[in-house]
Every structure is written in C-alpha cells, then in structure tokens.
ROSE-551472 format. One record per residue (C-alpha): residue number from 0; x, y, z; residue in one letter; chain. Coordinates in steps of 0.02 Angstrom, whole numbers, plus 50000, padded with zeros to 5 digits. Layout:
<atoms>
+-----+-------+-------+-------+-----+-------+
!   n !     x !     y !     z ! res ! chain !
+-----+-------+-------+-------+-----+-------+
! NUM !     X !     Y !     Z !   A !     A !
...
+-----+-------+-------+-------+-----+-------+
</atoms>
This chain:
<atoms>
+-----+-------+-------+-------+-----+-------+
!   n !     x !     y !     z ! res ! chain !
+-----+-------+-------+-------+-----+-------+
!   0 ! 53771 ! 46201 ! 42541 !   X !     A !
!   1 ! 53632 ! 46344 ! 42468 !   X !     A !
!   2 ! 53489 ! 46291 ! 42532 !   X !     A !
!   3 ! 53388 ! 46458 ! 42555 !   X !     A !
!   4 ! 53404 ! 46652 ! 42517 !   X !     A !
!   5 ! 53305 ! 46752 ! 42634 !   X !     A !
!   6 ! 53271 ! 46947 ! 42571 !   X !     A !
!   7 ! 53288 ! 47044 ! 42779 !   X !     A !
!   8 ! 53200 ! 47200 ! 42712 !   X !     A !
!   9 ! 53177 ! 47375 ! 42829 !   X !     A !
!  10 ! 53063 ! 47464 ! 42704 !   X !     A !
!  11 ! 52919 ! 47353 ! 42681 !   X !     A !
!  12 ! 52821 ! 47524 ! 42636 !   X !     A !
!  13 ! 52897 ! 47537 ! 42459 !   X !     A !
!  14 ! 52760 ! 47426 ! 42364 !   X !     A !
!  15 ! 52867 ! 47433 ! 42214 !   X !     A !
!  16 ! 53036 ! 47369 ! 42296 !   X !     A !
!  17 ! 52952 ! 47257 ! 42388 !   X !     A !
!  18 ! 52850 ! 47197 ! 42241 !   X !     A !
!  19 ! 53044 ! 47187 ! 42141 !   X !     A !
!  20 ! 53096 ! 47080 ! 42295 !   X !     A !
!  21 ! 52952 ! 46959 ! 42286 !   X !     A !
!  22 ! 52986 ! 46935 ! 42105 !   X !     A !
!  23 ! 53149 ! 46880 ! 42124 !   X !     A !
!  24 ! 53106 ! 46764 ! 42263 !   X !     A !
!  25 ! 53010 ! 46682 ! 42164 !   X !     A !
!  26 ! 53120 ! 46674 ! 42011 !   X !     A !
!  27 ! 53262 ! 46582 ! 42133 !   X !     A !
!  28 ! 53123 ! 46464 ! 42175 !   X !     A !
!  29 ! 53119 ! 46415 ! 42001 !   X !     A !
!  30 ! 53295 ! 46386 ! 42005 !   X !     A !
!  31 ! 53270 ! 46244 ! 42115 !   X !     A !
!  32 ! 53314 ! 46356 ! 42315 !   X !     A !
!  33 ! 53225 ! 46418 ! 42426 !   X !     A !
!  34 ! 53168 ! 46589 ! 42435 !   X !     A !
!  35 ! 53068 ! 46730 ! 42557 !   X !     A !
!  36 ! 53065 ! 46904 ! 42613 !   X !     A !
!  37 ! 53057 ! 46944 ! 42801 !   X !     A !
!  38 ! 53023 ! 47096 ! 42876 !   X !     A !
!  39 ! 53132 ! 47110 ! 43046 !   X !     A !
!  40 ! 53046 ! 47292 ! 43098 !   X !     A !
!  41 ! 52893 ! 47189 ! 43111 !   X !     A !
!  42 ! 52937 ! 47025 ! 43211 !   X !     A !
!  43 ! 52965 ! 46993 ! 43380 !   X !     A !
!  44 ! 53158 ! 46957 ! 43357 !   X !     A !
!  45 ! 53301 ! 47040 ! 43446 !   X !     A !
!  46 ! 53477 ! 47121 ! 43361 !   X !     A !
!  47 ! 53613 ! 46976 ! 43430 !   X !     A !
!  48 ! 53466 ! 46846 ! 43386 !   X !     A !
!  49 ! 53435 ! 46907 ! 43198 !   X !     A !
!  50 ! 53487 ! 46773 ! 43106 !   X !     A !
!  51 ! 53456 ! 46624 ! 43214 !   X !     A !
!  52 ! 53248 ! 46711 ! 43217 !   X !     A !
!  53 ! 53249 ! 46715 ! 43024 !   X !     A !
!  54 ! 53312 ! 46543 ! 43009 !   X !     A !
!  55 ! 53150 ! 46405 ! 42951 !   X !     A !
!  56 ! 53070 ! 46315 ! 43094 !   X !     A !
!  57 ! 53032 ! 46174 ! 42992 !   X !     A !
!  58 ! 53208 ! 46129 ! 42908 !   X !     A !
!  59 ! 53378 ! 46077 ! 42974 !   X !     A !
!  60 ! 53436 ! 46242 ! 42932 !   X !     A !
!  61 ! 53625 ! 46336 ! 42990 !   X !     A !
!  62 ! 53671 ! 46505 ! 42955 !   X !     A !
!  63 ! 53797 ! 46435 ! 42850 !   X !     A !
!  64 ! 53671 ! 46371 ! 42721 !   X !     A !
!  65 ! 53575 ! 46544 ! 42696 !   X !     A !
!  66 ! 53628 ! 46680 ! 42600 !   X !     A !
!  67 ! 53551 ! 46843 ! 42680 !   X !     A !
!  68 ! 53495 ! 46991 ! 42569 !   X !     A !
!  69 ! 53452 ! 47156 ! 42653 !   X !     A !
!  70 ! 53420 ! 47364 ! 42595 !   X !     A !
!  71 ! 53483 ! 47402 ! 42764 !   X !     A !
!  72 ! 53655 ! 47440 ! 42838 !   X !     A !
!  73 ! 53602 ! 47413 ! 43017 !   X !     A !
!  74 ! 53530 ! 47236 ! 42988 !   X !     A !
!  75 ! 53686 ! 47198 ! 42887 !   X !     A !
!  76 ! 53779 ! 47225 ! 43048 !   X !     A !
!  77 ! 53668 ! 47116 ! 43140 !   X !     A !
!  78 ! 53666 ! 46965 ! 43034 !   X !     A !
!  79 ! 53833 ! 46990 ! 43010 !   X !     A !
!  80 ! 53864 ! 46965 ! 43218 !   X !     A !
!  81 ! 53774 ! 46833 ! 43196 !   X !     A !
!  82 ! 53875 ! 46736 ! 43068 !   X !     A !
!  83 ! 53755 ! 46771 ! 42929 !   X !     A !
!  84 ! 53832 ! 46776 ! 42744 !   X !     A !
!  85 ! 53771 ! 46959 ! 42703 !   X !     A !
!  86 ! 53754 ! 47046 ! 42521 !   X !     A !
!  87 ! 53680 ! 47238 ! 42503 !   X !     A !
!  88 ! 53531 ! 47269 ! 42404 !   X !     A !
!  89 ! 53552 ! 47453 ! 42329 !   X !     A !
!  90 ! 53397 ! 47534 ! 42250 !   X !     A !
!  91 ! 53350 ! 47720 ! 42215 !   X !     A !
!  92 ! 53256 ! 47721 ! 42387 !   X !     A !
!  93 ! 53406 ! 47678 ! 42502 !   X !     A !
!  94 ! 53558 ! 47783 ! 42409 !   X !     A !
!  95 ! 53622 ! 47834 ! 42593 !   X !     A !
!  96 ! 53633 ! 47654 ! 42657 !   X !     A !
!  97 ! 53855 ! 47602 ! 42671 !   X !     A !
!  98 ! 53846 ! 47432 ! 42680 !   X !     A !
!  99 ! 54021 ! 47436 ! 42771 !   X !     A !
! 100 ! 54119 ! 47292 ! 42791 !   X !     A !
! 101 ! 54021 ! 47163 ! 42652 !   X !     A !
! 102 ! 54084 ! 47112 ! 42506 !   X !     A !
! 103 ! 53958 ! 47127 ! 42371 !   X !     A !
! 104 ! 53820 ! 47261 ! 42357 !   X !     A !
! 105 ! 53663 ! 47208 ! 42207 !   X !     A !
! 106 ! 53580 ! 47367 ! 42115 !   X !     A !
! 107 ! 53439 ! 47322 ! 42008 !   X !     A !
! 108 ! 53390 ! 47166 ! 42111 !   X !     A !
! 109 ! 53270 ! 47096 ! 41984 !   X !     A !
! 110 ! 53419 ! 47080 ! 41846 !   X !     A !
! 111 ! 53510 ! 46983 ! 41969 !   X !     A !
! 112 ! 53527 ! 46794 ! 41884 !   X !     A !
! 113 ! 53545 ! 46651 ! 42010 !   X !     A !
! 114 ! 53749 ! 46642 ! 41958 !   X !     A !
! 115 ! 53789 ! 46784 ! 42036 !   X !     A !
! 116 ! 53686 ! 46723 ! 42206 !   X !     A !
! 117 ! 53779 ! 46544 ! 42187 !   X !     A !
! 118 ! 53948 ! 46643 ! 42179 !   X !     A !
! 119 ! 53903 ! 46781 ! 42308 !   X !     A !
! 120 ! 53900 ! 46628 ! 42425 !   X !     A !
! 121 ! 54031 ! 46532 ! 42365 !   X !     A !
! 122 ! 54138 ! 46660 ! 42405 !   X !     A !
! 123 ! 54087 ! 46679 ! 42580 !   X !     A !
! 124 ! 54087 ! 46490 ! 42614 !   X !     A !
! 125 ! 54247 ! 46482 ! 42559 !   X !     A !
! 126 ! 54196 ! 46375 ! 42403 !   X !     A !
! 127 ! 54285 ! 46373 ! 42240 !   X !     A !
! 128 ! 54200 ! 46444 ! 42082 !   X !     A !
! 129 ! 54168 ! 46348 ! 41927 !   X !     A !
! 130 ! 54239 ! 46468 ! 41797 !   X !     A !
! 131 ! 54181 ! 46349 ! 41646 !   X !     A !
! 132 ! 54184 ! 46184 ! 41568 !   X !     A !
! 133 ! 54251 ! 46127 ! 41386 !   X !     A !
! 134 ! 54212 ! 45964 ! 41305 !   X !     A !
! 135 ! 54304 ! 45867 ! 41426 !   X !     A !
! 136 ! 54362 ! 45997 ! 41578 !   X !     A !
! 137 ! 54300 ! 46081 ! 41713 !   X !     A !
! 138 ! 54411 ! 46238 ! 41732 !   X !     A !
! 139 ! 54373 ! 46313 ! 41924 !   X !     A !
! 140 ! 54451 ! 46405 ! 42066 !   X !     A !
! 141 ! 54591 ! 46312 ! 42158 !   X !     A !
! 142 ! 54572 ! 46249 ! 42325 !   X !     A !
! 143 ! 54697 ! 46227 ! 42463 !   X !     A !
! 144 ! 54663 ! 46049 ! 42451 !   X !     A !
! 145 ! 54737 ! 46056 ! 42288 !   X !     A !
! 146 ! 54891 ! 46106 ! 42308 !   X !     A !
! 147 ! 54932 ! 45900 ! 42357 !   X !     A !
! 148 ! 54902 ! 45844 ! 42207 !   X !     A !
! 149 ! 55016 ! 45993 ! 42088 !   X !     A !
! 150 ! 55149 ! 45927 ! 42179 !   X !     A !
! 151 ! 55117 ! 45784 ! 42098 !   X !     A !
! 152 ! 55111 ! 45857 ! 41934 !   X !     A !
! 153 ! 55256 ! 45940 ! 41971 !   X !     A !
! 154 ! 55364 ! 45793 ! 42020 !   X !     A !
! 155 ! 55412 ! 45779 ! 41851 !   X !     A !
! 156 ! 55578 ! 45866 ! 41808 !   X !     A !
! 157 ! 55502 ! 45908 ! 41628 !   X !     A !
! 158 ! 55351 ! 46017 ! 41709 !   X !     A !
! 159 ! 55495 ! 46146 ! 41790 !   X !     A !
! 160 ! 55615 ! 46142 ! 41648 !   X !     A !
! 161 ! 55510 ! 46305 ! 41578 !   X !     A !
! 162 ! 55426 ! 46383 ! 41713 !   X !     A !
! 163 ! 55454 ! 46400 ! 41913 !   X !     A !
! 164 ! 55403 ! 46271 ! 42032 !   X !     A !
! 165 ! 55309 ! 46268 ! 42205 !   X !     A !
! 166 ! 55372 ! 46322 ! 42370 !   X !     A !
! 167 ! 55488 ! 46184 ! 42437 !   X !     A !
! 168 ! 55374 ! 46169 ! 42575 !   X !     A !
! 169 ! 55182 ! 46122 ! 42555 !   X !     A !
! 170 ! 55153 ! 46211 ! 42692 !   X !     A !
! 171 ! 55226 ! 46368 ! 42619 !   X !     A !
! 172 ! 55119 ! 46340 ! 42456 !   X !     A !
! 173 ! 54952 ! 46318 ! 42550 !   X !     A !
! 174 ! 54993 ! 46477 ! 42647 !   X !     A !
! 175 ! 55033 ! 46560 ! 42488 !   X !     A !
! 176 ! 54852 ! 46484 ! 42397 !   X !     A !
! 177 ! 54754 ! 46554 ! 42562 !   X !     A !
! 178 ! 54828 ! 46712 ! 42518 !   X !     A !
! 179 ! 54818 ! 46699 ! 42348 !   X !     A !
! 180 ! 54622 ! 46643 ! 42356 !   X !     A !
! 181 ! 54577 ! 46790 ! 42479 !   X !     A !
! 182 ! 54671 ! 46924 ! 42367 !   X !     A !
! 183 ! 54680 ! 46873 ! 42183 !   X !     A !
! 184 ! 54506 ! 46790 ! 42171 !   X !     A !
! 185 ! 54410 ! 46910 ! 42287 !   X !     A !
! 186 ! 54466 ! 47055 ! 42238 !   X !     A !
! 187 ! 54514 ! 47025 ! 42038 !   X !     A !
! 188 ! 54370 ! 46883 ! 41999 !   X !     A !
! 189 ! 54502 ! 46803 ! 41893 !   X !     A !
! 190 ! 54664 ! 46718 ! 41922 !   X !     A !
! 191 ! 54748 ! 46540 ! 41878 !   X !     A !
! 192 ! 54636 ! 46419 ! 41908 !   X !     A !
! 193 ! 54628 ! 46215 ! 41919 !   X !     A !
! 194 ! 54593 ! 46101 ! 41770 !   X !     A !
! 195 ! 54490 ! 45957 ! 41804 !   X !     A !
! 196 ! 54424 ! 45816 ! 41707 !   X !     A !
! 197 ! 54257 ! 45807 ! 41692 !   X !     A !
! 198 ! 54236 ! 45624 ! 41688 !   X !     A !
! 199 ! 54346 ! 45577 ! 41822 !   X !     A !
! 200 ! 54366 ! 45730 ! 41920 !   X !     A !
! 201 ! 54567 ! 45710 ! 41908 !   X !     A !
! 202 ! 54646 ! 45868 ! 41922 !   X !     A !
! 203 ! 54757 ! 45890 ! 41760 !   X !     A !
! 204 ! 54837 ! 46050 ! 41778 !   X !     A !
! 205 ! 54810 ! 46246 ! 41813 !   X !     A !
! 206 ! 54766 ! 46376 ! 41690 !   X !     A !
! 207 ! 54711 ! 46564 ! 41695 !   X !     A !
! 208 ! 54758 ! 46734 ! 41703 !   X !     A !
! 209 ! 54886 ! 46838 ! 41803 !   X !     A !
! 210 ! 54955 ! 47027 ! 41804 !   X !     A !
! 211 ! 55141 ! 47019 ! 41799 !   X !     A !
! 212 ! 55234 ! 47137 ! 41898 !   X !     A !
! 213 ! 55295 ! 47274 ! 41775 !   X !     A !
! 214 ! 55175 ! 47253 ! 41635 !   X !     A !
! 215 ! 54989 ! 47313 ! 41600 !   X !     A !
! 216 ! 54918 ! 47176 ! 41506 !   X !     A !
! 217 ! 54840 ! 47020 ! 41552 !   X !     A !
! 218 ! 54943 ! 46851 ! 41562 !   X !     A !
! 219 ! 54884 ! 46670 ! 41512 !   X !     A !
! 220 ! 54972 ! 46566 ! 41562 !   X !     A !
! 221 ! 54966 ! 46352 ! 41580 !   X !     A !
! 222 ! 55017 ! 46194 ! 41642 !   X !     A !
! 223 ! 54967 ! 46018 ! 41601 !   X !     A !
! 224 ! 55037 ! 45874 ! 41709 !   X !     A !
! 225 ! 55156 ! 45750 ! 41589 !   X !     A !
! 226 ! 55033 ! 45614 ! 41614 !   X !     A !
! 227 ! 54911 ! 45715 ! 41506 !   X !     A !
! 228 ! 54985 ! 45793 ! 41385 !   X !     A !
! 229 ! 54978 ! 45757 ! 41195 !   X !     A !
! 230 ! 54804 ! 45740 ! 41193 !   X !     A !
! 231 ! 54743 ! 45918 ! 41161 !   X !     A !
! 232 ! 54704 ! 45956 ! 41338 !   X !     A !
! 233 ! 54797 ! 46127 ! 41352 !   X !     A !
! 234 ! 54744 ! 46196 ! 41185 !   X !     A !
! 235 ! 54552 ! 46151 ! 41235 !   X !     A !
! 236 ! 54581 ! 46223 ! 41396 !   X !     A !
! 237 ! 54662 ! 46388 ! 41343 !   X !     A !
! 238 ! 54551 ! 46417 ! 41212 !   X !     A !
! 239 ! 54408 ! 46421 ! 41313 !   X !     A !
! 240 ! 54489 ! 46528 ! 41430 !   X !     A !
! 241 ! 54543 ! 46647 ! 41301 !   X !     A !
! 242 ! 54352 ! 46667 ! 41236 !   X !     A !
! 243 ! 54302 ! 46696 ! 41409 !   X !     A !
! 244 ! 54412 ! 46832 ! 41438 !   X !     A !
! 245 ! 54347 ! 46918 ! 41274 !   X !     A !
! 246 ! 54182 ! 46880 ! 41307 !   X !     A !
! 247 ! 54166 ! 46876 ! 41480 !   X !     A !
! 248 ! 54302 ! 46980 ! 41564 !   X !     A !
! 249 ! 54319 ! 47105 ! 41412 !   X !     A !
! 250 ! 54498 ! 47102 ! 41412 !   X !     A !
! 251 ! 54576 ! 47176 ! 41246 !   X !     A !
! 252 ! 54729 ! 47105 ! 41238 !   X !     A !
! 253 ! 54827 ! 46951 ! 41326 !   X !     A !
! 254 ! 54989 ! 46896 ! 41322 !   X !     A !
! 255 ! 55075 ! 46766 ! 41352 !   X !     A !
! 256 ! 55275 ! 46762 ! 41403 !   X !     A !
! 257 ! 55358 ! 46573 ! 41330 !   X !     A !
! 258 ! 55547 ! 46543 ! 41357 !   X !     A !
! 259 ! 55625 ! 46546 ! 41189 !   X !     A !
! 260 ! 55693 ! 46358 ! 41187 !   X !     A !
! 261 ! 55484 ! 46305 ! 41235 !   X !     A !
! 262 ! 55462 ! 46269 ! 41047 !   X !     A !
! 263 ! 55307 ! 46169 ! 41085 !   X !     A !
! 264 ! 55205 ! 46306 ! 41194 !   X !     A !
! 265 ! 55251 ! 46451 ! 41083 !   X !     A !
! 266 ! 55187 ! 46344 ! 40927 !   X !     A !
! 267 ! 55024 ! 46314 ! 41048 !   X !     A !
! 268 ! 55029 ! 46492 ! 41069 !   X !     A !
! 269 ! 55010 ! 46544 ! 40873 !   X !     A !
! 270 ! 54876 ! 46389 ! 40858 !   X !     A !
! 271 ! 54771 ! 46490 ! 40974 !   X !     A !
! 272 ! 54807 ! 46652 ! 40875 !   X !     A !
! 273 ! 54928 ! 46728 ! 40938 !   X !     A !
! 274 ! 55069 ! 46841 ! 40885 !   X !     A !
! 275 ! 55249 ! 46856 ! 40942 !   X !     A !
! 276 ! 55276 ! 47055 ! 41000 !   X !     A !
! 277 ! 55458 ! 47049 ! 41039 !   X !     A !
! 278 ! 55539 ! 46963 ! 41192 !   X !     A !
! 279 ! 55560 ! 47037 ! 41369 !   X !     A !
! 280 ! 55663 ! 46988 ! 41522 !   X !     A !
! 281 ! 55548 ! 46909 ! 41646 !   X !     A !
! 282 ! 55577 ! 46924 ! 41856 !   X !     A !
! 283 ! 55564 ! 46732 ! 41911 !   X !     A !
! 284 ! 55605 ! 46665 ! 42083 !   X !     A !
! 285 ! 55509 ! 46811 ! 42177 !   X !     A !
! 286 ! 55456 ! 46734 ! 42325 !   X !     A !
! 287 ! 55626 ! 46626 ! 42340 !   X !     A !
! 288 ! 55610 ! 46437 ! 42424 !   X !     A !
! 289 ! 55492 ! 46526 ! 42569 !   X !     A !
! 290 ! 55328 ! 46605 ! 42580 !   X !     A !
! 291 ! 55328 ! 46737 ! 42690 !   X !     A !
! 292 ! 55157 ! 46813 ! 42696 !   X !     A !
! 293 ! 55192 ! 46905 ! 42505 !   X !     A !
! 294 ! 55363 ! 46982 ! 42559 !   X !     A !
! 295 ! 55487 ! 46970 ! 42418 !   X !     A !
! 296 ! 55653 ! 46899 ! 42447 !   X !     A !
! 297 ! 55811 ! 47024 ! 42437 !   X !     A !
! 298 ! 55854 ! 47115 ! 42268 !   X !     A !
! 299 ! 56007 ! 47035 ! 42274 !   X !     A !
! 300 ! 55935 ! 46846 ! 42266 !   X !     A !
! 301 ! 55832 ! 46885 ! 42114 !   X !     A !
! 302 ! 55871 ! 46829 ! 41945 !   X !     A !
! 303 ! 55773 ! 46849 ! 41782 !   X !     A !
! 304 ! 55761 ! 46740 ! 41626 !   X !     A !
! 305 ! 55745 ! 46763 ! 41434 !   X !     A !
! 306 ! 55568 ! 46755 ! 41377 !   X !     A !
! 307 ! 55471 ! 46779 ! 41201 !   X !     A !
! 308 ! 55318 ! 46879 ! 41209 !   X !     A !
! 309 ! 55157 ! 46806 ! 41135 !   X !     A !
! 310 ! 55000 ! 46915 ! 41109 !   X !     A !
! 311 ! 54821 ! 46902 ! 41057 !   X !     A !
! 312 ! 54712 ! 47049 ! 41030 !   X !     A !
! 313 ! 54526 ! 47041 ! 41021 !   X !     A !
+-----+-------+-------+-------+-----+-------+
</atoms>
C-alpha cells in the first residue's frame, strides 16, 4: 500500500523547482499520504544503500510502499537497484536527464493530481486500476486472480454461443492475462477490463476496449455473466465506458462488431447510440486452444465468422 512519496532531488540550488516540489508535497499531504523532499548530494548515504537511507526511521516502512520521485537519471538508477518504484520529474532545468529504463516521466510537477501518483504506483506494484464506477459497478483492470471466477461466467453454454471462450487451460489464460496486463494496460492505458459490483464486490463480467487486428478504430466490446443479466447491468456499464472514452481517452469513433443472429446486443448497441456501418468478416479463434506466449496458431487452423458492424461517433 501508498504510504509515502518521497521527492530524491540533485538540484536543491533551483529555489524555484525546489519551491514547485515543496508545493506538491504538501498538496499530497492533503490528500491524506505522506510526503517530503530529500536531498541525496547532501546526506551521508551511499549509491547500493539509496533507498533503504531515504526510507522513515520512525515508520514500518518497505520500499514497496514508497513511490520515489527524482530530476535525476543517476539516482533513478540507484533507487531503482535498490527496488525503489521510480518516476522522472522533467522540468526546463534538467532537459538532458534520459530517465532510461522507467516507465513514467512528470513535466510540470505542480499540475500533477494525486490520480496519476496512485496509478504511477499501481502500475509498478502490480495493482489493478480503478477505471470508474456507475451507480452500481466498479469497472477496473483485471487481475490474474480473476481469471477463476470468468470461468465461471463462462460455464454457461449461452455466454460462448456469440463470442469466443477462454483458453481450455486456466493456466494458459492466466499466462495470457500476465501478458495481456504487462502489454495492453501498460503500454495502451486502456483495454477490457473487469465489472464488479459495488455492493458485493462480485465480479459480473468484463467490459472495455480493444484494437482488432485489421481495423483502425476502437472496439467495445462486453460480457455479462447469465446470472446477471436482464437487469440493465451491461447497458450501465457500457455507457459509462463509452463517455469515458469521449471524454477521457478522446477517441472519435468506436465500434462495435455483433454477430448478426445476437438480436439482443445489437439492439443494446443502437440504445447506446449507435449505428450499423455495414458488416465485416471477423478473425476468431487466433490463439487456438493454447497460449503460447502471443504466437498465433497456423493460417490453416483459422476460421472467421459473419459479424455486423456497430458504430458510434462522438
């Protein structure tokens, strides 16, 4: 858990930068974590030591529950080697600094909201986002320790009659989610995500966005498990997600790709607004009953289905 942000500046003789930092320090105080600036150039602390030396003396604290700021490449390496979660602070007087090898670099520190500083951790703990929340769902990244309960969801015969199912093995779909989670989340910041009841905390279904191979747009597509459906879950859901991918992800345009005979999800479809634009045949199968690390299975094995084509534009 987030229990401190620690700012590991090198050029404590900017008064403005260091005056920015301070600020926001104290604005994630407000937010309810912890919050300093250290100055590593001027403490008595050695490079394969960094992050265990910047760690409190008076808490229970592990690397694992600080997120570490810095404006310098070389400490990033260090707290890095040390284990330490690591984002890049870029300003006007640092524009030479890399910042190899970490995921996320902040300009304009003091516009940074506390979101982004939740998430930048997240990710590197390995902790699912909450994307957002509807009147009675929580919509967030999918876990490996989901994948259990969809193939529950999935038991029922009904939930594959229109769309593909999971990997035979469990095994093969956790490897697959890893992947997915490490590739499709870190790298896009969208993807299909798990729907959760707010309430209870069951997982209903999965929901999101996806780039199909062959086509530019963005995909929505859903899934609600049998147990829940007919009680206005999916259009609550994919609503939502459809304003935050105006909103929030700026898309233009979104399709969606129903197979003709799914009367029920294309008349979901034009409740949510959309259009149909003309039908297309769809690629399904691609991975084939194994996951192999992404590799697709022979040309010859793949087979492709008739699909109408629903859009949306914003």
């Amino acid at each position: 858990m987030l229990k401190e942000i620690i700012f590991c500046i090198k050029n404590d003789k900017d008064e403005g930068f260091v005056s920015r930092i301070l600020e926001t320090a104290s604005y994630i105080k407000t937010e309810g974590i912890g919050s300093r600036a250290v100055y590593p150039n001027n403490m008595a602390c050695s490079k394969e030591n960094l992050v265990i030396s910047l760690l409190s003396d008076t808490a229970e604290e592990k690397p694992e529950d600080v997120l570490f700021l810095t404006d310098s490449s070389e400490f990033a390496v260090d707290l890095i080697s040390g284990g330490g979660y690591v984002v890049g602070i870029s300003y006007e007087g640092n524009t030479d600094e890399r910042f190899e090898g970490i995921k996320y670099v902040f300009t304009e520190i003091e516009e940074v909201g506390m979101d982004s500083f939740i998430k930048a951790y997240q990710r590197y703990a390995h902790l699912p986002w909450d994307i957002l929340t509807t009147d009675r769902c929580l919509i967030r990244e999918t876990t490996v320790e989901d994948v259990d309960v969809f193939y529950e969801l999935y038991a029922d015969p009904e939930m594959t009659r229109y769309m593909e199912g999971l990997f035979a093995d469990p095994e093969d779909e956790k490897k697959y989610q890893r992947d997915y989670i490490e590739k499709v989340y870190g790298l896009m910041g969208f993807g299909t995500w798990t729907v959760v009841l707010k309430e209870t905390g069951e997982i209903i279904g999965r929901a999101g966005y996806s780039v199909r191979n062959g086509f530019d747009d963005i995909e929505i597509g859903f899934l609600i498990g049998t147990a829940y459906q007919r009680k206005g879950y999916a259009y609550e859901v994919c609503k939502a997600i459809l304003d935050y991918g105006r909103d929030i992800l700026q898309f233009e345009r979104v399709l969606a790709f129903v197979k003709a005979e799914n009367t029920v999800s294309i008349h979901l479809c034009e409740k949510l607004g959309m259009v149909k634009a003309g039908e297309a045949d769809i690629e399904e199968n691609i991975y084939g009953d194994e996951y192999h690390d992404g590799t697709r299975i022979p040309a010859q094995e793949m087979h492709f289905g008739k699909y109408v084509k629903m859009a949306i534009e914003f």
